[in-house]
Structure formats: structure tokens, C-alpha cells
N, C-alpha and C positions, 0 to 999 in steps of 0.2 A: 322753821317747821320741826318738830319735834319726832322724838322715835318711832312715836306710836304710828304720828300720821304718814310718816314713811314707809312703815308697815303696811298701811292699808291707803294707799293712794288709788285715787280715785282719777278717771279722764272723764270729761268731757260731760257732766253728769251721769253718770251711769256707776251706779252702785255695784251691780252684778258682778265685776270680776274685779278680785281680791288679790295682792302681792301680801305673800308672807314673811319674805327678804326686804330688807332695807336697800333703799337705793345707792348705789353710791355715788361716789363725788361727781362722776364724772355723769355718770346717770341723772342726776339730777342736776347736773349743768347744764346740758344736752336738754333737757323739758324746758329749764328756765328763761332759755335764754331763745326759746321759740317763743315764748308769749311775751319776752321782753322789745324779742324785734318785731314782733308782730304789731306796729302804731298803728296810728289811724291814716298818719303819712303813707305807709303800706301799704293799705288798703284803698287809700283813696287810687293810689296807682296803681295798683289791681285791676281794680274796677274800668281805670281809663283804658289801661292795657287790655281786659276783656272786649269793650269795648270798640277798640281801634282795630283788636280783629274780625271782629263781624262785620265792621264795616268794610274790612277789605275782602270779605267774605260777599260782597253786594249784602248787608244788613245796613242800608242807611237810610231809612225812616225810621222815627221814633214813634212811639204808640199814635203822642197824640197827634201829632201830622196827619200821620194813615190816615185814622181816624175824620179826620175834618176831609182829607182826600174823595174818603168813601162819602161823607155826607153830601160833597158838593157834586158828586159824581164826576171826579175829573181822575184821572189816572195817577198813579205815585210809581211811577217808573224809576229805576237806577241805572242810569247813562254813565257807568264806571270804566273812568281815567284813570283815576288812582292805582287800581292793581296792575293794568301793560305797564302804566310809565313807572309803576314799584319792580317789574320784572326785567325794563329795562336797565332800570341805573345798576340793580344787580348783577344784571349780565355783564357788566361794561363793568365792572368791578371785580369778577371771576372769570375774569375771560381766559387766563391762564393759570398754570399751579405756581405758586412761590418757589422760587430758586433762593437759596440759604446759601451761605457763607460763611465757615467755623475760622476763629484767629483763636491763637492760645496765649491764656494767661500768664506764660511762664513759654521759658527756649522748651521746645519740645519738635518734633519730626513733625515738617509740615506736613508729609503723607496723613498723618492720623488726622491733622486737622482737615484732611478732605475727606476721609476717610466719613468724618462726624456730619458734615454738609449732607452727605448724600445718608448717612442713617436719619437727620428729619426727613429728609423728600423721601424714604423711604418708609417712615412711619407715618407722614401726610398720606401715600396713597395705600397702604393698607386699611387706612382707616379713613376711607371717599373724601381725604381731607377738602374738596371742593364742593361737596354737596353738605357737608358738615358746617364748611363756610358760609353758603349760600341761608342756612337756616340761621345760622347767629347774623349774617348782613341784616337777613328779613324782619328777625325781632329786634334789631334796635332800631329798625326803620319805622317799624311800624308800633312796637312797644317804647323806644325810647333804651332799653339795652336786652344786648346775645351774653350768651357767655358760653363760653367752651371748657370743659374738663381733661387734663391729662393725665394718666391713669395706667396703669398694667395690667393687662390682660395675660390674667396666670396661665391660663387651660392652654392659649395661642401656642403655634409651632409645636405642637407634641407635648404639653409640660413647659417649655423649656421659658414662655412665657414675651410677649410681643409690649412695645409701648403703643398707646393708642390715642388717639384725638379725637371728642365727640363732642356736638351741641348739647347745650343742657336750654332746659325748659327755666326759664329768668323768672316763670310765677312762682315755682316753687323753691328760689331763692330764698333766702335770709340773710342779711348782711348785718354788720354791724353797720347803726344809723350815724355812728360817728364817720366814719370813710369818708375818704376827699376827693378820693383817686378813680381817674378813669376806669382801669384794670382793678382797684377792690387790693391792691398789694398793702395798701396798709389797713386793712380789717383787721381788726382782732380776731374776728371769730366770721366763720363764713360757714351758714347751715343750707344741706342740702337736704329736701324731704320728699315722702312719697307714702301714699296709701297702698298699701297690696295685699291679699289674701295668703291664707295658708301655703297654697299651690304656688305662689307668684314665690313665697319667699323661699319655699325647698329649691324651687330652682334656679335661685340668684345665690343662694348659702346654703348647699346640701347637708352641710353638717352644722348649722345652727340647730338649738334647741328649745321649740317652742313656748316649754314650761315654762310657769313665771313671768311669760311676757304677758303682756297686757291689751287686750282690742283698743282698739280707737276705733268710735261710731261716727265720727266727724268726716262722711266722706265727702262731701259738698264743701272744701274749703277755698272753692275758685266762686266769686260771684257770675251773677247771671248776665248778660250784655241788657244794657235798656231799650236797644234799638227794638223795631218791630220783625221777629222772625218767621211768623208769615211759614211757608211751608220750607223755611231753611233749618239744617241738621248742621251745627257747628261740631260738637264735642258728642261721644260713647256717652252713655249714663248706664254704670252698673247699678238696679233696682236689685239684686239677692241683699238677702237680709246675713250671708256670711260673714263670721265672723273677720275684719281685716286689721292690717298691724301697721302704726306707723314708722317709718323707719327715717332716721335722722341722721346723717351725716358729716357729722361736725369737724372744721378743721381751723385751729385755732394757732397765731406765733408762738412760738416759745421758744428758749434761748437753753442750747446744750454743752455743757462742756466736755471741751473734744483737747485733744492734746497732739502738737504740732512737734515734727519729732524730722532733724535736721541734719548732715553732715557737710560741715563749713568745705567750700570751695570746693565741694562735689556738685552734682544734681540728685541726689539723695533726697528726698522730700514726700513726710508721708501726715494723713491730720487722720487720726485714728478719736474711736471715742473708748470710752472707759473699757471695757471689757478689752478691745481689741488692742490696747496699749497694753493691760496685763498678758495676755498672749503675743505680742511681739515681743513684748523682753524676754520670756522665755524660750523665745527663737533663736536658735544659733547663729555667730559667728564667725570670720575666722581675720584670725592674725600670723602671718607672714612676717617671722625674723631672715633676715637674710644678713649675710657677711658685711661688714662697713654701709649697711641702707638705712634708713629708716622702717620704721615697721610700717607696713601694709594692711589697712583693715578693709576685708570685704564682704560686704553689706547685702548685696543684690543676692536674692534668692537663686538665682539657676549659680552665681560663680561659687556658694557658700555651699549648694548641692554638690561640685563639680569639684573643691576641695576637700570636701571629706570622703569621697571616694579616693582623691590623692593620700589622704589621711590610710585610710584606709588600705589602700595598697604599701603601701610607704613607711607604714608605721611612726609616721609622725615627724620624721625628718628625712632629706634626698636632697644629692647634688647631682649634675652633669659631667656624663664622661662620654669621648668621642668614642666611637666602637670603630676598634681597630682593623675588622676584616669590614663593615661596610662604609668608616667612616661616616656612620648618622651621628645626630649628640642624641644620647637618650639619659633618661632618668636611671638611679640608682640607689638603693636606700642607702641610710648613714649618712656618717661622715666621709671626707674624702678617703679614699685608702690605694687609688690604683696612682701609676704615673699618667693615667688616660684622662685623671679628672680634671675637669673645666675649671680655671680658678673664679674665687668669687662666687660659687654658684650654690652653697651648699645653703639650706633653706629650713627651717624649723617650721610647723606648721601646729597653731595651738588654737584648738577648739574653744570659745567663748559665748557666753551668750549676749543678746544687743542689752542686758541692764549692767553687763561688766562694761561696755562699751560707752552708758551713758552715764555709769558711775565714776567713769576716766576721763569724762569729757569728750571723746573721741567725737560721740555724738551728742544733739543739743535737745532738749526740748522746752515747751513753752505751752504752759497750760491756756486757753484760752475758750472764749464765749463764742458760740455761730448762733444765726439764729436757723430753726429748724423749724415746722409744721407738725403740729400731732396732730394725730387724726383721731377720733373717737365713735365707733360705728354701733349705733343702737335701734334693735328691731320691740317695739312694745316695751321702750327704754330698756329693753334688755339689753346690757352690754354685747359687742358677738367682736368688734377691733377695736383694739386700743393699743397706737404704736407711735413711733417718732420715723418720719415718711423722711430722706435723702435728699429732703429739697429745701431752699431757703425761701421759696417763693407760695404761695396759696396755689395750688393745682386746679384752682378753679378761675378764671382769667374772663373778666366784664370787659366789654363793646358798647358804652353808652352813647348815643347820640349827641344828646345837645345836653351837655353836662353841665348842673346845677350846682357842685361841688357836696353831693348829697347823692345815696344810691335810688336815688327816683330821678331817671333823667325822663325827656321827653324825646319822642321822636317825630319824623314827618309825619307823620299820620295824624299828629294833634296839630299840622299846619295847613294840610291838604282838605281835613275834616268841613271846615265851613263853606268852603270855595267847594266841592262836590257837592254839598247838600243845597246852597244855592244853584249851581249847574242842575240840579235834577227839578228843584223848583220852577227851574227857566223852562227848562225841556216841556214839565208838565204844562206851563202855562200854556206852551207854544203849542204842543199836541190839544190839549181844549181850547183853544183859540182857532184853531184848522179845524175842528171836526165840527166847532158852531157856525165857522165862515162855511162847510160843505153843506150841511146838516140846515137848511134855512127853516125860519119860527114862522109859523103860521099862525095868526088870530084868527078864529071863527067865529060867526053868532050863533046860537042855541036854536033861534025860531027862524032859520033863515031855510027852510026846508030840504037843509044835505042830509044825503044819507052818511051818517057819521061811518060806519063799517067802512062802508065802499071808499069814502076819502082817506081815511086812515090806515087800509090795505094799500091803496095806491099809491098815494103820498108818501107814505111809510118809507115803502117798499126804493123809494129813490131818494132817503134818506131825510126829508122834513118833518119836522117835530108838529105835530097841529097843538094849539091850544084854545077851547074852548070858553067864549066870554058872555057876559050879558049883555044882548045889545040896547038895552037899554040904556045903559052908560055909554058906551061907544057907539052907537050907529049898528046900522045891518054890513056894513061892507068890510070884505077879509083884510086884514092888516097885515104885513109882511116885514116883522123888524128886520131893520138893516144891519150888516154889519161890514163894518171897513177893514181894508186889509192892514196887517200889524206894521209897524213902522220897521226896516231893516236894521234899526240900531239894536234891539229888543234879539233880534239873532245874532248880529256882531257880541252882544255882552256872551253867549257864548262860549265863541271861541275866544274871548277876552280869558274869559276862566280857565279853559283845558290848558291855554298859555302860562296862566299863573303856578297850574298846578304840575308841569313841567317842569317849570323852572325853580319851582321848591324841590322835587324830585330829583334832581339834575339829568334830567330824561328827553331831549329834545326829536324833533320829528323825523331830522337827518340820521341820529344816531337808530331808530326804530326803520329806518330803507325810506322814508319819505322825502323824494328827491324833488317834491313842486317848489321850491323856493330856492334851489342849488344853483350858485352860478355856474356861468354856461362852462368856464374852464374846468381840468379832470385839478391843475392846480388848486383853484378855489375850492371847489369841492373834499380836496383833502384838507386846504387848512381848517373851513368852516367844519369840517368832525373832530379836527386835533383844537381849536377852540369850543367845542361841544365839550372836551371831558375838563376843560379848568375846572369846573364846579366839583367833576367826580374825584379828581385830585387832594380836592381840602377834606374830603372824606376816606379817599384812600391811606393818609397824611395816619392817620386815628386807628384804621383798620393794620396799616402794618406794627403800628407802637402794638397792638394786642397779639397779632402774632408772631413779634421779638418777642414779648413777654411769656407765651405758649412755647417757643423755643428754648429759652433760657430754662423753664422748667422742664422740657424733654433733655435739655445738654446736663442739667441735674441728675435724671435718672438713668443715660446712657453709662455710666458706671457701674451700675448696681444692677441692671438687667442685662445689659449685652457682654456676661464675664467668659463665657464659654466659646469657641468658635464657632464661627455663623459664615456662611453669605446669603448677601442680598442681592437681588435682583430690583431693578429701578427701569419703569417705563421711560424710554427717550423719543422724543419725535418721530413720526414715523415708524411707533410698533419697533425703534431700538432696543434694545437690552441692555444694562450695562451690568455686571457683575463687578461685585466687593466683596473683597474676603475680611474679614474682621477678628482678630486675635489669632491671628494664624500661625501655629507655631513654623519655623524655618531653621536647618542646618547652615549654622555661623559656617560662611566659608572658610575663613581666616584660624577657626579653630575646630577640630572634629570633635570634642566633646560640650561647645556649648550650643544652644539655642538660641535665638534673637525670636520676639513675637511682631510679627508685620500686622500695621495697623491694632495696635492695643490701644481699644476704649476705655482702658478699666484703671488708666495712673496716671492720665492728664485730665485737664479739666479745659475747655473750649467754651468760649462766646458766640452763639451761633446768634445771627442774625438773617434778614431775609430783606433780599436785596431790592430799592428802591423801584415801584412799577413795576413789576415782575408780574403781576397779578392784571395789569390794566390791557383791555385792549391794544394790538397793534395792525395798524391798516396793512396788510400783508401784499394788497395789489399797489400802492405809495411803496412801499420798503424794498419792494422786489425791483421796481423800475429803476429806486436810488441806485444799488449794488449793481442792478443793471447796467447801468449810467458809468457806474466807477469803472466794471469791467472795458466796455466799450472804448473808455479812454485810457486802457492798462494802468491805474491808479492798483484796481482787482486783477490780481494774477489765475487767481483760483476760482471757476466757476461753478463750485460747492455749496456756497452759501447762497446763491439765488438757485439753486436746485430745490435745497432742504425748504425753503418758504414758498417753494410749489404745490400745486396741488397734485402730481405724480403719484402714480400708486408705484410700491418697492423701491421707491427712492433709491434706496442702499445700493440693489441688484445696478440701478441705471447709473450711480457712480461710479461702481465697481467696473462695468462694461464700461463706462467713458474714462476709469483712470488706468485699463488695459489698452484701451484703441490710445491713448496718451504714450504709453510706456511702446506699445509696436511703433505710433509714430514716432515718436524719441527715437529709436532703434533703430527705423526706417531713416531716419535725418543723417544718423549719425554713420551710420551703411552709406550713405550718398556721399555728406563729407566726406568720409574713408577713401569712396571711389573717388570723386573727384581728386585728391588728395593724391591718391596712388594714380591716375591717369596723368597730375602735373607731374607727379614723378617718373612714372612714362616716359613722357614725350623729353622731359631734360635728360634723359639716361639714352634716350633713341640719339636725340644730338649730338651729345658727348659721344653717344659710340663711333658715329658718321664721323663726328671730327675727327677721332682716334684714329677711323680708320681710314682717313683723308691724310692724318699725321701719318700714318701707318707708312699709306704709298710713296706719300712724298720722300720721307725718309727714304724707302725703297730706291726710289727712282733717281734720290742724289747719292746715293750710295753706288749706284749704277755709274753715275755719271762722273761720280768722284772715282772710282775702278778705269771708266773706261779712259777720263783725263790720268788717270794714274798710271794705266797703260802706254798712254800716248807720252805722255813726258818719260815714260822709263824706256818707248822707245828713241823718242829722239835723243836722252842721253845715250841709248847704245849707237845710236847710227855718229852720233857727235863722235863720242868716243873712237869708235872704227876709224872715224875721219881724222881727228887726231894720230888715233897710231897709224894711218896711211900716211898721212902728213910726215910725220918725224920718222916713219922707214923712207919715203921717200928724201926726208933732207940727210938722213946717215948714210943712204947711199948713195948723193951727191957729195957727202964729203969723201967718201970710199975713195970716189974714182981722183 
């Protein structure tokens, strides 16, 4: 295309409005590459997908059916299965929110890595991540693919700007027709488009500026459903003849060179891109000479702040000297000069910045290639964004169904489609087959002298059809065609169908409360619903690959949106709350002049995934009996978790009350022990005393007894004695004489 025609480029046939600017590259990429993915492939799947939803819309006759319906005068009723057993299998699909699980790329604090877990569940439910879901399930159920967009919402939180998860409309995709992949990750190029007016666009880009964009008349770019729509309203049709703008979305890989900047046998690690490498080297340093050490380089911005304050105080060198009236060690400028200085401690401190640092080697770098997403935003191919987006992944994430290795998948709906339009044909038959078996045919003759009024009021009136003949062909007498009752196979094909169409769906009668076929056990009954979801499983299998993949580009942008401090706040069963603080600054205990940041998003990088079933149904009256069951046989110490799978209102309130009446009975136990305990010691101390004072007496009383034999032998020695010296005066004075 040449200059001129870039000049004056023309949409859609419409001569009227004129560009005086040339387009540029990127503007005319963005045009190109819409009419390039626009095939006929495209469009054939357009079409199926318009159609697929009207039919789950009950649009499931097609003209010329109606039509012959209407001539044979039989009914064209829609007896739809399709859409319950389509709002079943989704329900059994989103019965819970996904629980996520961050691991880190590299050693880092595992706090941050839970820290990142709960900011997805935290930007899932800011943005209805389950009704967002339920929309992307439904199109590739019934389209053959959903897709989801993840995206920043700037205005969110005051300014300060929210990550967000929304469904996007799969018709007004554009994909690269090259794509192989499920999720659309290896597209080159992935357009998102939209028709809107003046008004529509001031209020999505206040400050875009209209001039030089270009109308687009082309509003009708969704075909029409072929089915018969009868007095159904699918879709809005704006008839104003205002002016509107198309607006195109483009976001294509491309590969950035970013530079990887390293400090050997630290954790030191940063991947900067151009600009921001020329402003990190210009960033200071600092180098630490100390007495017989090596030098010390320190790197981290709050210790590199907290030296040049030393710097600064200090004048550039200090040693350690004890202070003699309090004995603390404190800093001192200079060199050593007291007898009080510390040896070894004297310390130079020299200001550098990080390109002296990688001019010495100290630090390493490594130019290298990522791949990156640019984004290109054009309103009436006016440029309004043009940027390179923090993420390695397409922000825009497919949900194909039954994937062709091509971005035209199919869904159930192109499997359920013939088996419902049969079922409605059966129905019809069946319903004109009962109304000719009520409704009985009457043959009349013409000259048979009835009064036709009066028979045909009467007759009427209890539902027979008269039909008036020549009798001359037939005779004068009335004819009454027969009709036999329909065979019961003709109703069994039926419910043959609604079976079929279940079981395409993965939607069965047990999982919808239909208990007539349940065996008689509460056992059976649980397994036959936990073998109801095998089916939903090998589709759940598909739905979480897409929301790892929606994760992995939210764990991309949680660096680059969540740099400021935040908390969030996270709904938990039961109307819980849980609060997170996120880049929290904290006073380092260990030292009064630094900072530590608790949970910092913004300088590791996290694998967030989302843990397997998380999302599927669980039979909560089976689960509660299991835990029941464990309790019961003290396997379960704790009877917390069959509380929490109640249906109790304030749960929390009635733990808290049962983990108090716990802690008084504890308390209660242990008062008893106690007493028991001090009543054995009682009764042993009452014993002991008895016996003491059993020893007591007895003592006493041989002590009496030892006194009073001691008395009695100290008389008989005196009476001995006496008798002895009686004895020997009496023999001296028988010698006297």
C-alpha cells in the first residue's frame, strides 16, 4: 500500500471519512491482521457458535421444519434437556472457589510464597472469579471455547490500581489460525475487538482523542442464528445511525532484551531492562575496608541507605571504643587514638556506585533475551496503547472443549444438537398422536339429512373432527376412522435420548436430586454420585491447565502492581476473614537502624498453581460422617473440622464457646487431679503423723519405763550396798571382839 492510500484509507466501503495522517506500523498491523484472521474457517465457527446458542436459548427449530410443522398442523414444541443438564455439569464444576498454592523459583521466604497464594484467591474474588468462571465453562460448552482476560484495573483501590479476572466474549476473538494450543500461549498475535460509540469510548478512555480516528459502519459483524426465532429476543440491536469506532486489541510475543545483574555466592539477583540497568548503575554503593578483612560490598538498598548515614556521621572512617563510665562499645570517628579503642575495628567506608562494582567484577551481568507481550491499543485504528506488558504469557487465556489442534474447537452443544432435535420431533409426534387418538374422525354424507351446524357444535364441542363426503362413493352411513394406541417403544426412545444427552453432558439424574434409581444404601448412594463426576473430572483435567495458566500470568503482574503496601482481606468459610499485610515495612529487631519488608511481592518471582479438585463438588453429608467416624474412634482428636462442614450459623462463636467449655474442663480435670493428689497426700501425712505420734508415746512410755527400771536397779544397788557395808561392820566387829 502506498503513501497516498494510507492517507486516505477507507473502511468498510464508506468513502465519507477521510485520515489525513499516515498510519503507522503498528496501526496498520492491527487492521491487517483482522481481515487476515478473519477466514472462512472463522466464520463458519461463528455461525456454529451463534447458533449453538439459540439453541440453548430453546431456538431449536429451523425455518423449514416450523414451517412443514405449521402446514401439517402438529405442534413444534422444544422439550429442552440440553440447558438443566448444561447448568448441571457446570454447577458440579464450580461448586467451590480454587485454592492456589505459590512455590518459588529460587530460595526465598516461604512466608511471601503464601503470602502470593492468597493475593490469587484474593484477586479471584474481587473479580466474581466464580461467576466469570461459570461464563467461560458455558462458552466452550456450548461454543466449543471461553477465554478469560487478566488485566489491571488502574482506577481500583483509590488509584492505587487492583489485578482483575474477567470472561471475555470467544466471538469477538481473533487468534492466530496458526495456534495449536489449548490456552492460545503460542499465538503470535491474539486480537480482541469491539464496536462502541463516541460515549462508550470517553468512558473506557477519558482521555483518548477522537480526531483522526475513523468510524466503522460494520456493526452487524456477528451472524444471524438459522434456527426459527419465532417471538425469541437473543441479542440488543442498536438501530441509531451514530457514528461508532472499532476498537482492536492487539497483543502479540515478542522477545526483550533485559539484562541479568548478579552477586556470586550472595542472593543478590536482579533482571532489569534497558533503561533500568542504566539507573541502577548509577545507584550507589558502599565498600567496607576494615583492618586485616576483606572488603565488604553492600548492595541492598535499605544497608547502602544506612551506610551513608554512617558515612555521613562519621566522615568516612570509625573505629570502636569501650566508654569508660558506661562501658557500652560505641562508634568513634578516625583512626584509633584512645587506650579505650577496640582492636581491629577501625573501618573505612567508601561511597561507589553498582557500575564501579561491575566494572571490578565484584558484581556479574548477563545480557539476555525473555520473551515479553506487547500490547497495541487502537480506537478507529487510532493508536491510544502501545507498550511492552510484564508478562511472558498472552493475558488472554482459551478454554477449548474438544480441541482440533486449531482455534475452532467444538463443544457439547454440537453433540447434544441432533439427539434434542430428534427428542422434540418425538415429543411432537407423540403430542399429535394423543390429540388424533382424543379428537376422533368422523365421515359424514352430504344428503344424509343432518343438520351440519348442530353436529358440528356438538361433536365439536367434545373434541371430534367431522369430515364431510359424497355418499355416493361411500354409502349413506357415518365412518369413524380408527386409530390404535402408539406402541410403548415409541416413548421408551424418549427417554433413550434425554440418557444420551446426559451422558454427553456429564449431567446425570442423581447429581440434579433425582433419587428413583438410588440404591436403597446412604453408602451406594454416595458412591453412585462420586462415580457420577468421572466424566466431570476429564473436563475438569482441562479447566484447571487454564487456570494455572490465568495464575501464572497474575504471579507475572503481582510485581509490578502490588509495589506499595496493602492488606487484603480474603473471604474463609463461614463469613471468616483473613487478613494479609503485603510489603510491610518492620523494625529489624536485631538492629535499630534497619528495616526488614514482611511479605514483599515485588523481588521474588512464585509459581502459582491451583490445586487439584478444589473447584469440583464435595458431598459434605459422606465427609462429615467420614471425620465423624475418625472422631468416634479417636483416630480425630479435634472436633473442628466436622463443625466447619456444618451447616451451623457463627460457627467460629460455637468453637470458640466449645474451645472455652474445653479449656474450664481442662481446668476442671486438672483441679480434681490436684485434689485427688493432695487428698493421697492427706491421708499419707495423717498416717505418718498417727505413727509419729504412736512412736511419740511409745518412746515416752519406755522411757518411763527405762527411768523407773533405772530407779529400781539403782535401788537395789543402794539396798545391796547398805547390805554389804552391814555385812563387813558386822564381820570387823566380830574380829574386834
Amino acid at each position: 500500500m502506498d503513501a497516498q492510500q494510507d492517507y486516505n484509507i477507507e473502511l468498510l466501503g464508506d468513502p465519507g471519512y477521510k485520515r489525513t495522517t499516515p498510519l503507522t506500523i503498528d496501526e496498520r498491523l492491527n487492521r491487517d491482521l483482522l481481515v487476515r484472521y478473519d477466514t472462512n474457517d472463522r466464520k463458519k465457527w461463528i455461525q456454529n457458535f451463534q447458533d449453538n446458542i439459540a439453541f440453548k436459548n430453546n431456538v431449536q427449530w429451523n425455518e423449514a421444519d416450523a414451517a412443514a410443522q405449521k402446514a401439517a398442523n402438529q405442534p413444534f414444541l422444544s422439550i429442552n434437556e440440553v440447558t438443566p443438564a448444561l447448568e448441571v455439569s457446570i454447577a458440579a464444576l464450580t461448586e467451590n472457589e480454587p485454592r492456589f498454592m505459590a512455590y518459588g523459583r529460587e530460595a526465598s521466604d516461604v512466608g511471601v510464597a503464601h503470602a502470593e497464594s492468597d493475593v490469587l484467591e484474593y484477586v479471584w474474588q474481587i473479580s466474581d472469579g466464580n461467576v466469570e468462571a461459570k461464563q467461560t465453562i458455558e462458552d466452550s460448552k456450548v461454543g466449543g471455547m471461553g477465554a478469560w482476560i487478566v488485566y489491571k484495573d488502574h482506577n481500583a483501590d483509590w488509584g492505587d490500581g487492583e489485578i482483575k479476572i474477567a470472561s471475555v466474549d470467544p466471538r469477538y476473538l481473533y487468534i492466530d489460525p496458526n495456534s495449536k494450543k489449548r490456552n492460545s500461549k503460542d499465538a503470535s498475535n491474539i486480537l480482541l475487538t469491539g464496536i462502541y460509540n463516541a460515549k462508550e469510548i470517553m468512558s473506557m478512555a477519558p482521555d483518548f482523542d477522537l480526531t483522526q480516528a475513523l468510524p466503522d459502519f460494520g456493526y452487524n459483524e456477528l451472524p444471524q442464528s438459522g434456527g426459527y426465532l419465532g417471538d425469541s429476543v437473543l441479542e440488543s440491536t442498536d438501530l441509531t445511525t451514530r457514528k461508532k469506532y472499532r476498537l482492536i486489541d492487539r497483543y502479540a510475543q515478542t522477545q526483550l532484551w533485559m539484562f541479568k545483574v548478579w552477586q556470586p555466592r550472595t542472593n543478590f539477583r536482579k533482571i532489569l531492562n534497558r533503561s533500568e540497568y542504566i539507573k541502577f548503575g548509577q545507584s550507589p554503593a558502599i565498600v567496607l575496608l576494615k583492618t586485616n578483612t576483606p572488603p565488604v560490598y553492600v548492595t541492598d538498598p535499605l544497608e547502602v541507605k544506612k551506610e551513608i548515614e554512617m558515612y555521613n556521621q562519621m566522615g568516612g572512617s570509625f573505629h570502636l571504643i569501650v566508654n569508660p563510665e558506661t562501658l557500652d562499645i560505641e562508634p568513634r570517628k578516625g583512626v584509633p587514638d584512645s587506650q579505650f579503642a577496640l582492636p581491629a575495628t577501625y573501618t573505612q567506608i567508601k561511597i561507589v556506585t553498582m557500575t564501579d562494582l561491575l566494572n571490578a567484577g565484584i558484581l556479574k551481568y548477563k545480557k539476555i533475551q525473555i520473551p515479553r507481550i506487547k500490547r497495541v491499543l487502537t480506537i478507529g485504528l487510532k493508536e491510544y496503547v502501545n507498550e511492552i506488558m510484564p508478562i511472558e504469557s498472552h493475558p488472554i487465556i482459551t478454554l477449548m472443549r474438544y480441541h482440533n489442534r486449531c482455534p475452532y474447537p467444538q463443544g457439547d452443544m454440537q453433540y447434544v444438537r441432533p439427539l434434542q432435535e430428534e427428542l422434540n420431533k418425538v415429543h411432537s409426534l407423540i403430542i399429535a398422536y394423543n390429540v388424533n387418538l382424543v379428537n376422533r374422525k368422523v365421515f359424514l354424507p352430504t344428503n344424509a339429512g343432518i343438520n351440519k351446524e348442530d353436529v358440528e357444535q356438538r361433536w365439536g364441542a367434545a373434541g371430534a373432527q367431522i369430515f364431510w363426503y359424497d355418499p355416493s362413493d361411500a354409502g349413506s352411513i357415518p365412518v369413524f376412522a380408527p386409530v390404535d394406541q402408539m406402541n410403548n417403544g415409541f416413548y421408551q426412545q424418549a427417554a433413550i435420548l434425554i440418557s444420551q444427552i446426559q451422558r454427553i453432558l456429564g449431567s446425570y439424574p442423581a447429581q440434579d436430586g433425582d433419587m428413583a434409581q438410588a440404591p436403597r444404601t446412604k453408602g451406594g448412594t454416595f458412591a453412585l454420585l462420586e462415580a457420577g463426576n468421572t466424566r466431570t473430572r476429564s473436563e475438569q483435567h482441562d479447566i484447571e491447565a487454564a487456570i494455572n495458566q490465568v495464575a501464572t500470568v497474575v504471579a507475572d503482574l503481582i510485581p509490578n502492581v502490588y509495589t506499595e503496601q496493602k492488606i487484603i482481606r480474603l473471604r474463609k468459610p463461614n463469613n471468616k476473614i483473613k487478613e494479609v499485610w503485603l510489603n510491610k515495612p518492620e523494625q529489624d529487631p536485631e538492629d535499630d537502624y534497619a528495616f526488614k519488608i514482611i511479605n514483599d511481592v515485588t523481588v521474588t518471582k512464585k509459581d502459582i498453581v491451583m490445586l487439584t479438585g478444589s473447584m469440583l463438588p464435595t458431598n459434605r453429608i459422606a465427609k462429615s460422617e467420614y471425620y465423624l467416624n475418625l472422631y468416634k474412634e479417636g483416630v480425630l482428636q479435634d472436633p473442628e473440622p466436622i463443625l466447619r462442614m456444618s451447616e451451623i450459623d457463627n460457627v467460629d462463636e460455637v468453637i470458640a464457646k466449645q474451645d472455652k467449655v474445653r479449656q474450664l474442663e481442662s481446668a476442671l480435670q486438672q483441679a480434681q487431679d490436684q485434689i485427688k493428689q493432695l487428698g493421697g497426700q492427706l491421708q499419707t501425712t495423717t498416717r505418718e503423723a498417727i505413727n509419729a505420734n504412736k512412736r511419740t508415746e511409745v518412746e515416752k512410755f519406755k522411757t518411763k519405763l527405762n527411768r523407773s527400771a533405772n530407779e529400781a536397779a539403782a535401788s537395789v544397788q543402794m539396798t545391796k550396798s547398805k547390805l554389804e557395808m552391814s555385812v563387813k561392820d558386822f564381820e570387823n566387829s566380830l574380829k574386834a571382839k
